[in-house]
C-alpha atoms as an extended CHARMM CRD file, in Angstrom:
* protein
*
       255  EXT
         1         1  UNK       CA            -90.8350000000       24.4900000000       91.0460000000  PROA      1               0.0000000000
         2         2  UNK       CA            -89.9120000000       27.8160000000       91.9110000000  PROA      2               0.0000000000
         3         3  UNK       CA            -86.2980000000       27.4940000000       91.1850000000  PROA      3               0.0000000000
         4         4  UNK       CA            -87.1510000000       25.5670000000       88.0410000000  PROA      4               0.0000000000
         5         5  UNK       CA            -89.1510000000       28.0650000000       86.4940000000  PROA      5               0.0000000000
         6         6  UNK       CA            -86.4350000000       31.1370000000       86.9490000000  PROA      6               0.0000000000
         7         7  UNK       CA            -83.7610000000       28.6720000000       85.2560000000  PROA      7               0.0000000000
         8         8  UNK       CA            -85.9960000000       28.8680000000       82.5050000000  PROA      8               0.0000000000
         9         9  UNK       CA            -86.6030000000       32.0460000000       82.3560000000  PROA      9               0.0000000000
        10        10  UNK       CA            -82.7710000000       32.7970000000       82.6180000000  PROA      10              0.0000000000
        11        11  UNK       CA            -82.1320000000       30.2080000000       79.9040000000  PROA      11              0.0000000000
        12        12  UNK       CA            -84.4910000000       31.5630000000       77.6840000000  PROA      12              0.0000000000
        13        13  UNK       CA            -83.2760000000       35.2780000000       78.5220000000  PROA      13              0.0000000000
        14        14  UNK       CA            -79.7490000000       33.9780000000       77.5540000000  PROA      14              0.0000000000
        15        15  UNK       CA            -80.8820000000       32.2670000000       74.4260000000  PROA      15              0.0000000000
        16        16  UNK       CA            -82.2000000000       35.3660000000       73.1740000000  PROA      16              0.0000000000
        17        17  UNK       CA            -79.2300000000       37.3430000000       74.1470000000  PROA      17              0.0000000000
        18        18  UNK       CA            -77.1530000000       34.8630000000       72.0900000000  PROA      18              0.0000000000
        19        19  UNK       CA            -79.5360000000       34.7980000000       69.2500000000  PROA      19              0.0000000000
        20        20  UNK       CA            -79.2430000000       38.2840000000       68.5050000000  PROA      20              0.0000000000
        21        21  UNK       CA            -75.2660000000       38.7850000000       69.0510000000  PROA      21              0.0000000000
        22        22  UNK       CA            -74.9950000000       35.5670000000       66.1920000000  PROA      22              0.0000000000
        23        23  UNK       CA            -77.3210000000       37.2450000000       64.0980000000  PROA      23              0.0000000000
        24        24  UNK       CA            -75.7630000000       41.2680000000       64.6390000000  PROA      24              0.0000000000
        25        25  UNK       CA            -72.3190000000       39.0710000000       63.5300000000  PROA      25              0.0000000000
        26        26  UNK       CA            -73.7740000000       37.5670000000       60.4980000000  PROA      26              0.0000000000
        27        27  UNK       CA            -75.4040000000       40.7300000000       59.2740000000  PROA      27              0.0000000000
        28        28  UNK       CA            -72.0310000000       42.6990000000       59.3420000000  PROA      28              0.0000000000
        29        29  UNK       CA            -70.3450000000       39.6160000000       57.7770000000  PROA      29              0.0000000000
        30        30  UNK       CA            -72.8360000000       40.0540000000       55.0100000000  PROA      30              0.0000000000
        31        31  UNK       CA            -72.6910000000       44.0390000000       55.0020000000  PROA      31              0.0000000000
        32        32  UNK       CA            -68.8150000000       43.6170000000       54.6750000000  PROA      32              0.0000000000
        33        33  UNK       CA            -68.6780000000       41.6330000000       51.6430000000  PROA      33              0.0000000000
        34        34  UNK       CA            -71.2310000000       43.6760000000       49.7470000000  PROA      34              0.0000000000
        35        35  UNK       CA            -69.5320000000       46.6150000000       50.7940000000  PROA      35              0.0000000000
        36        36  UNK       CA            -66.0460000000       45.2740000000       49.7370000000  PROA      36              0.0000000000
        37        37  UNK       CA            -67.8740000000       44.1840000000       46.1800000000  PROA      37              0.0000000000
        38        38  UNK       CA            -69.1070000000       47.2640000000       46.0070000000  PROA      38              0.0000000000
        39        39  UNK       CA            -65.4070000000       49.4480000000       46.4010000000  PROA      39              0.0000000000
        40        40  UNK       CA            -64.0730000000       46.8000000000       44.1220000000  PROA      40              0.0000000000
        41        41  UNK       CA            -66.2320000000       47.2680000000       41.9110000000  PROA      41              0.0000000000
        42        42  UNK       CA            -66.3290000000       51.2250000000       42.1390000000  PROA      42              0.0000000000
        43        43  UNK       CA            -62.1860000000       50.9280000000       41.3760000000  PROA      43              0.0000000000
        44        44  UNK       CA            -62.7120000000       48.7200000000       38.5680000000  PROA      44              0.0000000000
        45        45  UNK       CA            -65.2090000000       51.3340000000       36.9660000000  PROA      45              0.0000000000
        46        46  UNK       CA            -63.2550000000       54.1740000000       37.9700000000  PROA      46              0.0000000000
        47        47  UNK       CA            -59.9180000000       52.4800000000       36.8580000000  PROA      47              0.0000000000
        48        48  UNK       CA            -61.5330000000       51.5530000000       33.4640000000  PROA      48              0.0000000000
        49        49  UNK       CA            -62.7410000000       54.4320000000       32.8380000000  PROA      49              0.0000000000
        50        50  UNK       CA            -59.3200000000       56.4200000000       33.3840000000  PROA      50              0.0000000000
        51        51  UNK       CA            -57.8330000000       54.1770000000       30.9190000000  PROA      51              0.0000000000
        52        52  UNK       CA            -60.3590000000       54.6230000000       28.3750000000  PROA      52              0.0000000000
        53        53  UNK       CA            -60.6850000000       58.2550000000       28.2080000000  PROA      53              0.0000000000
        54        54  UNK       CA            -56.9780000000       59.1870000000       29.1700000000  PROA      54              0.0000000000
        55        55  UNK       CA            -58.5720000000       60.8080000000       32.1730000000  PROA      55              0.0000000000
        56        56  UNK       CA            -55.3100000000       61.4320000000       35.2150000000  PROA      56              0.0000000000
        57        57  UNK       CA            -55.8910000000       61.4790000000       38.9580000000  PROA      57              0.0000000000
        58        58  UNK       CA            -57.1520000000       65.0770000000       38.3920000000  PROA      58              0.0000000000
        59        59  UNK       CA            -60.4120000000       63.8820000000       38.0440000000  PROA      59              0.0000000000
        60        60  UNK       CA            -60.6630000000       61.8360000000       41.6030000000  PROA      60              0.0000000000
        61        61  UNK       CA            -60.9680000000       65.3320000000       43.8390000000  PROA      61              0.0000000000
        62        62  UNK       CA            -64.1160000000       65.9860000000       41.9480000000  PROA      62              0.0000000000
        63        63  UNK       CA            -66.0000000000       62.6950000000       41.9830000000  PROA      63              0.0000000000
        64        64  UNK       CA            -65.3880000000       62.9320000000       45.5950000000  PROA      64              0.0000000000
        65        65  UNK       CA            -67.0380000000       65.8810000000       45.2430000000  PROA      65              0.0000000000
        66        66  UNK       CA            -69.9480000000       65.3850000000       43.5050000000  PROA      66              0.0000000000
        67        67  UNK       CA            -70.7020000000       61.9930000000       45.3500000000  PROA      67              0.0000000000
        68        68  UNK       CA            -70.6640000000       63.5870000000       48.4750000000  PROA      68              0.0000000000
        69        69  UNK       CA            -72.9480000000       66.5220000000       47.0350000000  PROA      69              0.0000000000
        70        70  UNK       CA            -74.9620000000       63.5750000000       44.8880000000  PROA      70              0.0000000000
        71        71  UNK       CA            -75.6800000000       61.2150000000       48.0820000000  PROA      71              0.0000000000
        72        72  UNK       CA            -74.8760000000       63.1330000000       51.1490000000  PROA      72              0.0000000000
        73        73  UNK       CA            -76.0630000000       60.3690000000       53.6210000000  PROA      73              0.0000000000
        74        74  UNK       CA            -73.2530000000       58.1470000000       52.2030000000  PROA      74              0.0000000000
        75        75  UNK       CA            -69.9730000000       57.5940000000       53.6930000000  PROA      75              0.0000000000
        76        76  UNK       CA            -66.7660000000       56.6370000000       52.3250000000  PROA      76              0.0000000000
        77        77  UNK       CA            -66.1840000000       58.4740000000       49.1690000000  PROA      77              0.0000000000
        78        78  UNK       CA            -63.2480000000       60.6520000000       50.3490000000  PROA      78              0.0000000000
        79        79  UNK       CA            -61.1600000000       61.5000000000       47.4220000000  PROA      79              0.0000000000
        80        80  UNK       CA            -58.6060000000       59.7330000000       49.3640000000  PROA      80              0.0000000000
        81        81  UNK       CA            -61.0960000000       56.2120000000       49.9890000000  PROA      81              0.0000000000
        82        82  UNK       CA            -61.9600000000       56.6040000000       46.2020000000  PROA      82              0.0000000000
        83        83  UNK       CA            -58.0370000000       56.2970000000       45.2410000000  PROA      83              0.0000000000
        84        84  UNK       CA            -57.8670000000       53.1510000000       47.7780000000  PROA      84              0.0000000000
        85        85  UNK       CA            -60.7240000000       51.3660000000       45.8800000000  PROA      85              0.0000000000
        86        86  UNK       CA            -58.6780000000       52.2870000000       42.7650000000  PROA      86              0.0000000000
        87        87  UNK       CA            -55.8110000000       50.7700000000       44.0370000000  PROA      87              0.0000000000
        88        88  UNK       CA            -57.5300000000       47.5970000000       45.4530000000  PROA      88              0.0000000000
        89        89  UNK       CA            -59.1630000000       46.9980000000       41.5020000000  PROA      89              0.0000000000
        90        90  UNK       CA            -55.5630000000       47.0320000000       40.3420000000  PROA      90              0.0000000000
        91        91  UNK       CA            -54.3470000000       44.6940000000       42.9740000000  PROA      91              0.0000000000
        92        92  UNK       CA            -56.2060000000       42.0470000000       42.1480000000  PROA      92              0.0000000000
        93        93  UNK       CA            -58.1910000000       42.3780000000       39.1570000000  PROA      93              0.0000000000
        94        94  UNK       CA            -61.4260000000       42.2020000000       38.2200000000  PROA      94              0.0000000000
        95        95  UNK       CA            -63.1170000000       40.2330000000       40.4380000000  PROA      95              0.0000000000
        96        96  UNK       CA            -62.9730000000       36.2220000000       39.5730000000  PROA      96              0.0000000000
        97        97  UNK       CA            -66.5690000000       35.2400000000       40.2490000000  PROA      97              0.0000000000
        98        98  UNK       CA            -69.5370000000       37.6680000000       39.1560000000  PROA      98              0.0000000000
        99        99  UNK       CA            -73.4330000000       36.8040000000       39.2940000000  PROA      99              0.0000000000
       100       100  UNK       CA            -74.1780000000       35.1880000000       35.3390000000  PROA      100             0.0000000000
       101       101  UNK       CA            -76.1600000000       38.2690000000       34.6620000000  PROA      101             0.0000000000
       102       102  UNK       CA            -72.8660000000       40.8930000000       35.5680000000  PROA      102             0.0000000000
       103       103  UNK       CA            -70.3430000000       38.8050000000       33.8200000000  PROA      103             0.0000000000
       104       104  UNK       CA            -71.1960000000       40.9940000000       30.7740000000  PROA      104             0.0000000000
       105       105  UNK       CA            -70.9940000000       44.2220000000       32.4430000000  PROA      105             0.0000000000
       106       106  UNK       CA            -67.3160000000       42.7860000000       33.8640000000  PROA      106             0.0000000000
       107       107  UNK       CA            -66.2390000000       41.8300000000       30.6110000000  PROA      107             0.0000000000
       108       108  UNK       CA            -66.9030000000       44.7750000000       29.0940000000  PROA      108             0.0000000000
       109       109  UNK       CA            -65.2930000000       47.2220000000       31.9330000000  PROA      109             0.0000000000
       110       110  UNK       CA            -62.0450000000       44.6290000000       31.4980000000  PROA      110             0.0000000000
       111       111  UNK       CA            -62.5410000000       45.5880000000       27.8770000000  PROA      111             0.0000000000
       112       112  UNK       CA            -62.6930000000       49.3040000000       28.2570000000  PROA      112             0.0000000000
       113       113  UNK       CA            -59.7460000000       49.1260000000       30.5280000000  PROA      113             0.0000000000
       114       114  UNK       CA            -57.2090000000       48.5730000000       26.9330000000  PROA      114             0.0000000000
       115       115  UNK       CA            -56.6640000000       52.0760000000       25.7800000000  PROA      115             0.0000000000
       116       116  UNK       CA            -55.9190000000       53.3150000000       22.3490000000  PROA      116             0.0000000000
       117       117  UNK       CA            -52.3480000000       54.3770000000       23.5380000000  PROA      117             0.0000000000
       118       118  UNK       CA            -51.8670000000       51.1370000000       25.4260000000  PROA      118             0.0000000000
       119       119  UNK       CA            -53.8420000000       48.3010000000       23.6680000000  PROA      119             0.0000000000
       120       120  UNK       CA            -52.2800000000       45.9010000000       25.7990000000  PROA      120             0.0000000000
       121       121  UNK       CA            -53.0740000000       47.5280000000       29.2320000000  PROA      121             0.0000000000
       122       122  UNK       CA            -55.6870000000       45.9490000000       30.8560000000  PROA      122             0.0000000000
       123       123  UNK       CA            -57.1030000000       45.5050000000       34.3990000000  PROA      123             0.0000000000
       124       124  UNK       CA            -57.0730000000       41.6020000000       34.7720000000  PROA      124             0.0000000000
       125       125  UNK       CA            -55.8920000000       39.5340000000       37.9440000000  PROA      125             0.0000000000
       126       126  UNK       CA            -52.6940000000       38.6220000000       37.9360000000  PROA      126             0.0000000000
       127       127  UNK       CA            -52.2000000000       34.5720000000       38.2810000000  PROA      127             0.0000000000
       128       128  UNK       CA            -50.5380000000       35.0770000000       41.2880000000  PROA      128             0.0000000000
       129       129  UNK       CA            -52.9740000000       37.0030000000       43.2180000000  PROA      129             0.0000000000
       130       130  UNK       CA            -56.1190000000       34.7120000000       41.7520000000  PROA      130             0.0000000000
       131       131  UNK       CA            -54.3920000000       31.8370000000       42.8640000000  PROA      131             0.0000000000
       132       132  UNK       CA            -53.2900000000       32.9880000000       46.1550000000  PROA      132             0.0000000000
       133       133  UNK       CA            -56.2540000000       34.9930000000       47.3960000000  PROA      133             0.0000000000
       134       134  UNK       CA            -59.6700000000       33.2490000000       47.5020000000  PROA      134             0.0000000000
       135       135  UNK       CA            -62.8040000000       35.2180000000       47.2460000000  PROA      135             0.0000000000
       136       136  UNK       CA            -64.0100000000       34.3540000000       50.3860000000  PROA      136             0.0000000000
       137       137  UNK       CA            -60.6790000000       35.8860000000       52.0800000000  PROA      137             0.0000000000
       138       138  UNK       CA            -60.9870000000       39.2290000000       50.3160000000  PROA      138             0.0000000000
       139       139  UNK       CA            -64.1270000000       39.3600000000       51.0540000000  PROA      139             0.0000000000
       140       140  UNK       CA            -64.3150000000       38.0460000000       54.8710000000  PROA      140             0.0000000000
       141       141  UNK       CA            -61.2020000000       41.0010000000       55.6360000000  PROA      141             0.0000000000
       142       142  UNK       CA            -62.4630000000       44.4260000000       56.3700000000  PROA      142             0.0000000000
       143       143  UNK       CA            -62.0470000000       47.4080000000       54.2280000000  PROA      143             0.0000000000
       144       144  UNK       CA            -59.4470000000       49.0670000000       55.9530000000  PROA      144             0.0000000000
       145       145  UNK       CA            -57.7030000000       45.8960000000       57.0290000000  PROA      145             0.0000000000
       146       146  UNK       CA            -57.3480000000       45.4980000000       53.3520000000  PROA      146             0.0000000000
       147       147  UNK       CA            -55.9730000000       49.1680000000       52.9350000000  PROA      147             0.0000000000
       148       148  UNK       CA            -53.2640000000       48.3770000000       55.5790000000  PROA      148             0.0000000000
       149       149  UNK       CA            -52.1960000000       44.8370000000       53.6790000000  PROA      149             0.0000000000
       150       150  UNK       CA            -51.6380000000       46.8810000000       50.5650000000  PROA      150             0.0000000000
       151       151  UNK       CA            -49.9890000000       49.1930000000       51.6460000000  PROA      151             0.0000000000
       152       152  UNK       CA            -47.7410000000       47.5120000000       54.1010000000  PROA      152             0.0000000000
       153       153  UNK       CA            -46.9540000000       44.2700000000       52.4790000000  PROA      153             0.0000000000
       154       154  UNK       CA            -45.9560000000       44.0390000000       48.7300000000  PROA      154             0.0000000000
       155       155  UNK       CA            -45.2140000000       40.2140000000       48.9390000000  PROA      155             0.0000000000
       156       156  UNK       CA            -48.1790000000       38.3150000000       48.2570000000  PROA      156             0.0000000000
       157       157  UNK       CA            -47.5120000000       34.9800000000       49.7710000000  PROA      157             0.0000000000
       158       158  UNK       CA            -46.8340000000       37.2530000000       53.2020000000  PROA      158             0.0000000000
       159       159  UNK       CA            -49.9730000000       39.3900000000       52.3900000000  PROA      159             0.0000000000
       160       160  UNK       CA            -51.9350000000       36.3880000000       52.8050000000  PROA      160             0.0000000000
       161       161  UNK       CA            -50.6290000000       35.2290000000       55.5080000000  PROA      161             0.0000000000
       162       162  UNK       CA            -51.5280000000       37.9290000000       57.4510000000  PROA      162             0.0000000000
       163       163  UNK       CA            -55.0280000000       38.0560000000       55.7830000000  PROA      163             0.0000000000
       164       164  UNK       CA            -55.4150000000       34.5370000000       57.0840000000  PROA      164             0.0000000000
       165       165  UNK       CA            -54.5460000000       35.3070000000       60.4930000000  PROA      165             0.0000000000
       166       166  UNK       CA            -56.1260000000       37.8470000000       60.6770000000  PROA      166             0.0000000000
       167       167  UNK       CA            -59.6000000000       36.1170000000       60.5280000000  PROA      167             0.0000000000
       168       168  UNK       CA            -58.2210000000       33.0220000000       62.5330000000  PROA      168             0.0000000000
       169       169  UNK       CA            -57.2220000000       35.0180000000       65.1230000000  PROA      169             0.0000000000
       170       170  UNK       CA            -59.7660000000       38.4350000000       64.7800000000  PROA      170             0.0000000000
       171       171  UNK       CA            -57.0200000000       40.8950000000       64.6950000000  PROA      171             0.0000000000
       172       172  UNK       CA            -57.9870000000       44.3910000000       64.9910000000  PROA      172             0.0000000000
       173       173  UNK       CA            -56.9920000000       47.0760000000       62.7690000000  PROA      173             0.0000000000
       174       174  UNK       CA            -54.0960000000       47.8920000000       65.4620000000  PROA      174             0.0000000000
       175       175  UNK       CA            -52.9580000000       44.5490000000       65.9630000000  PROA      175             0.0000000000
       176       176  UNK       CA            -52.4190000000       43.7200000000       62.4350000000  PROA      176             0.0000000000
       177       177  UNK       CA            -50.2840000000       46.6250000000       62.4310000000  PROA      177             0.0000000000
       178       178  UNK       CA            -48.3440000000       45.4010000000       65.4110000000  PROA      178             0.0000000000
       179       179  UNK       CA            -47.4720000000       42.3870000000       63.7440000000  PROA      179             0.0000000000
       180       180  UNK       CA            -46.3460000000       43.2390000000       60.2600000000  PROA      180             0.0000000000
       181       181  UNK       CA            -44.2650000000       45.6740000000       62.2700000000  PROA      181             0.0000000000
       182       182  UNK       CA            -42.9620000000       42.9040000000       64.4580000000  PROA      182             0.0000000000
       183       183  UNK       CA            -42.8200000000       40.7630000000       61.2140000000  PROA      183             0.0000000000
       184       184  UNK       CA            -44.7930000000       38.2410000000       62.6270000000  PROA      184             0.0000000000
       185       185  UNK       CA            -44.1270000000       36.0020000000       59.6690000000  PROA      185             0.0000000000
       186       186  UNK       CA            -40.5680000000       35.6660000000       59.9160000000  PROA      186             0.0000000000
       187       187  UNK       CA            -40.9600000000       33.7800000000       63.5170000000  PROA      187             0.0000000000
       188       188  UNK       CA            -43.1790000000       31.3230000000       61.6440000000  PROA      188             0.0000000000
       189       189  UNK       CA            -40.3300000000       30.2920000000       59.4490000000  PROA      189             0.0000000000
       190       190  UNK       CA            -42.1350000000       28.2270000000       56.5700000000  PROA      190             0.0000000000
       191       191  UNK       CA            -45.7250000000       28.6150000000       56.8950000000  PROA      191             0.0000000000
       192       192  UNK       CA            -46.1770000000       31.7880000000       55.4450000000  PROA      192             0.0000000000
       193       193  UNK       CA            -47.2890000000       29.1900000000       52.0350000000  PROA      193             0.0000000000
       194       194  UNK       CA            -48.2150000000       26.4160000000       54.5100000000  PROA      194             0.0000000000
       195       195  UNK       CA            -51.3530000000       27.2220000000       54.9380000000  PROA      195             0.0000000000
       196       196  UNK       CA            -54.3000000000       24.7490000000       54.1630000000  PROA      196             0.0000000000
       197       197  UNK       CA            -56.7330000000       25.7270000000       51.4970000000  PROA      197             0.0000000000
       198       198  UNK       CA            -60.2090000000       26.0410000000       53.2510000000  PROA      198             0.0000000000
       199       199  UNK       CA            -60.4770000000       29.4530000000       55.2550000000  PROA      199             0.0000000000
       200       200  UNK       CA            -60.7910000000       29.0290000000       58.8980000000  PROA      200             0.0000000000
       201       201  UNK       CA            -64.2610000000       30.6050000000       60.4170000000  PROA      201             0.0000000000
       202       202  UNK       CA            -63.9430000000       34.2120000000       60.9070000000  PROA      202             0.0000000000
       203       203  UNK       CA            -63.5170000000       35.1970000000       64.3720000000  PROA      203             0.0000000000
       204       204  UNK       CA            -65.8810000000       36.4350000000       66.4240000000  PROA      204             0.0000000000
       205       205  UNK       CA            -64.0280000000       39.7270000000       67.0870000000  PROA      205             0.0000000000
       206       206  UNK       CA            -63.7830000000       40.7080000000       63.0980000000  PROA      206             0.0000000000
       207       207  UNK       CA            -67.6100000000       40.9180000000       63.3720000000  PROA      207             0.0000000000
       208       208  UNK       CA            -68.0920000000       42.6870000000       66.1930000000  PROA      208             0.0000000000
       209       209  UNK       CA            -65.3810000000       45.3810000000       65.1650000000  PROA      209             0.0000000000
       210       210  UNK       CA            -67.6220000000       45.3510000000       62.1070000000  PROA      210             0.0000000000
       211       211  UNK       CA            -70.2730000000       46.5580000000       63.6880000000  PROA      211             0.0000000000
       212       212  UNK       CA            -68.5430000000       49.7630000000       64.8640000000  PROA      212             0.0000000000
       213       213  UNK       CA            -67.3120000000       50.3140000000       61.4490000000  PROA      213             0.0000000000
       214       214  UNK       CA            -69.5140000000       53.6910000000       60.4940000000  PROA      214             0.0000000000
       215       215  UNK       CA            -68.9820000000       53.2880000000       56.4020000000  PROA      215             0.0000000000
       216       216  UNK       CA            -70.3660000000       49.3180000000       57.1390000000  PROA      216             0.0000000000
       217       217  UNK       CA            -74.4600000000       50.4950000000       57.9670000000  PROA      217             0.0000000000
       218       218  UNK       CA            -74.5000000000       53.5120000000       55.5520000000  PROA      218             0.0000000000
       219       219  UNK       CA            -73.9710000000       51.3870000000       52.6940000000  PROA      219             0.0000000000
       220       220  UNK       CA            -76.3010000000       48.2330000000       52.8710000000  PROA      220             0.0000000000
       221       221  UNK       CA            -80.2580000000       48.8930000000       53.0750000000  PROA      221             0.0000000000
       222       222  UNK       CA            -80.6320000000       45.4140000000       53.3530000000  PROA      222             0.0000000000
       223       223  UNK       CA            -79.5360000000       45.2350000000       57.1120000000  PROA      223             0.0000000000
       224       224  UNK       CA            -82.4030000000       47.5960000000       57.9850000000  PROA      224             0.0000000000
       225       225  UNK       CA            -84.9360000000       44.9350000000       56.9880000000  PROA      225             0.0000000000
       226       226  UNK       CA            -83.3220000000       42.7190000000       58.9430000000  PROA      226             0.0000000000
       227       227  UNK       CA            -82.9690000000       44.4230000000       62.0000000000  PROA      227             0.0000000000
       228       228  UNK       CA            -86.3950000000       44.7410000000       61.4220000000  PROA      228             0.0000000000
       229       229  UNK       CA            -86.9110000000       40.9910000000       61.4080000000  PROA      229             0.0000000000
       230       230  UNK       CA            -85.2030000000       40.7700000000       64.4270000000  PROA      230             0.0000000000
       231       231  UNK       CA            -87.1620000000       43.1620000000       66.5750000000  PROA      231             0.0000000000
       232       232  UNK       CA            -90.3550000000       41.1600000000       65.4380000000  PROA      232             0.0000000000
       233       233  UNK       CA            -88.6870000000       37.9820000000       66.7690000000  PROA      233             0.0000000000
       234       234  UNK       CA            -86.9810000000       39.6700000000       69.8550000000  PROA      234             0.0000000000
       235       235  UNK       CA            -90.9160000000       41.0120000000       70.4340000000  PROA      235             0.0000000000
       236       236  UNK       CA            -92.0770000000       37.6020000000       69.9920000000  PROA      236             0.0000000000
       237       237  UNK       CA            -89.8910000000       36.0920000000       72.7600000000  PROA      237             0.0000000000
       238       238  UNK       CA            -90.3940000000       39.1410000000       75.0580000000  PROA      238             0.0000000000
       239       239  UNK       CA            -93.8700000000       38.1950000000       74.9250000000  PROA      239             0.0000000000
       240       240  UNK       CA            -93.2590000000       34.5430000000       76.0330000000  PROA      240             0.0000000000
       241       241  UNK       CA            -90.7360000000       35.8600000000       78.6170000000  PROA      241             0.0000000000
       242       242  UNK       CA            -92.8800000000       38.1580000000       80.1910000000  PROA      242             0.0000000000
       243       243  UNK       CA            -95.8810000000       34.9410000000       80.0210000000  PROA      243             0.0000000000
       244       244  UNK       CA            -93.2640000000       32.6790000000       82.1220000000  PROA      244             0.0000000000
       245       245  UNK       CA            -92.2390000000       35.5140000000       84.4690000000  PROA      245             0.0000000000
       246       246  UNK       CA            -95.7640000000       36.6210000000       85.5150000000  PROA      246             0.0000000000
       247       247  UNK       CA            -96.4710000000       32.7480000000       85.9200000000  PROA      247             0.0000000000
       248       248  UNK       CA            -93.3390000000       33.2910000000       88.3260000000  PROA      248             0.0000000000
       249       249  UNK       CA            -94.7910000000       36.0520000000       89.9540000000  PROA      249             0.0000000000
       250       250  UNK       CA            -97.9880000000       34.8610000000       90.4790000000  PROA      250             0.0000000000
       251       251  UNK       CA            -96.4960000000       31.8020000000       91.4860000000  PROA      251             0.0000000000
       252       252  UNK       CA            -94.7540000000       33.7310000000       94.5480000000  PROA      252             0.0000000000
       253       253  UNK       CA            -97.5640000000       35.7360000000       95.0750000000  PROA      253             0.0000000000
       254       254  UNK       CA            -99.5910000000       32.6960000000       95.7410000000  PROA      254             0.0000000000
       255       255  UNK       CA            -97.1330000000       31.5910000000       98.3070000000  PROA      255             0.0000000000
């Protein structure tokens, strides 16, 4: 009995233990795509915008600026970040699925994008890279994964590639820039298109370097409330561990 009712405290410790790493990954999962919507959509304004009004790359250095002075407890509007999200919204477009109520506010941005000097320039996704780059992959990659894709790999076919081994396999940061270096591809010989159309599950390693990344938590309130959902649950449980482990206790006591 004795032994029986520390296994069940131990499997009930580990349960909770696991609970809470599955639900830390899903959270930064979440954060991540919100926060890549977000830059994407932040390029797509900025981008727009440029186009409309004629405005150059002079007027980056002070947005960067004035966000920083505007919302101080923000991270990652370096003048040099802002350009990146710029870069990203002409890389692949305006993004191909928006909420019903937003597809207005996309339309129009797409609109604004056609200048009076250039009627015909327009931020929209090319064919190739709204074929070849599902949502779910641009939004399952992390920010600066995406930055070194970009700016490493010009070939999109090889670009995703690499985007889709990177979540198979979790590659860091580092190690995806190991293997573009290494031209990991190549050794693959034909699959760099081979690849089959549903997006393996992200690995476990992409979320936890998630949670390290310091733009991720400065950018999504919503994690906060459920952190705070978590502590009532992990306070829950504590409660029923500490019930089973005085039982223990007492148990021994009585011995």
């Amino acid at each position: 009995m004795k032994a029986q009712e520390l296994t069940l405290y131990r499997d009930l410790l580990g349960d909770i233990k696991a609970r809470v790493r599955q639900a830390q990954h899903r959270a930064a999962l979440s954060a991540n795509a919100e926060m890549i919507r977000l830059y994407w959509d932040i390029g797509c304004l900025i981008a727009a915008r440029q186009e409309r009004e004629g405005w150059g790359a002079g007027v980056i250095p002070r947005l960067a600026t004035d966000l920083k002075n505007e919302l101080p407890e923000q991270k990652g509007f370096s003048e040099r970040n802002l350009k990146y999200m710029i870069r990203f919204a002409r890389e692949y477009g305006v993004p191909p699925l928006v909420p019903q109520a937003a597809a207005p506010l996309v339309q129009q941005r797409a609109a604004l994008s056609r200048s009076p000097k250039n009627p015909t320039m327009t931020i929209v996704q090319q064919p190739a890279a709204q074929s070849l780059f599902p949502l779910d992959i641009i939004l399952g990659l992390p920010w600066f994964h995406h930055v070194v894709l970009f700016e490493k790999i010009k070939d999109l076919p090889t670009r995703l590639w690499y985007a889709r081994q990177t979540l198979d396999q979790g590659w860091s940061r580092d190690t995806l820039r190991v293997q573009i270096k290494q031209r990991a591809h190549e050794r693959q010989g034909g699959a760099v298109t081979n690849f089959a159309s549903t997006l393996p599950e992200v690995h476990a390693s992409i979320a936890q370097g998630l949670l390290k990344d310091p733009y991720l938590f400065a950018k999504v309130d919503q994690l906060m409330t459920l952190m705070d959902v978590l502590e009532t649950q992990l306070a829950a449980s504590r409660a029923t561990a500490a019930n089973l482990l005085d039982a223990l206790v007492a148990e021994l006591t009585a011995a």
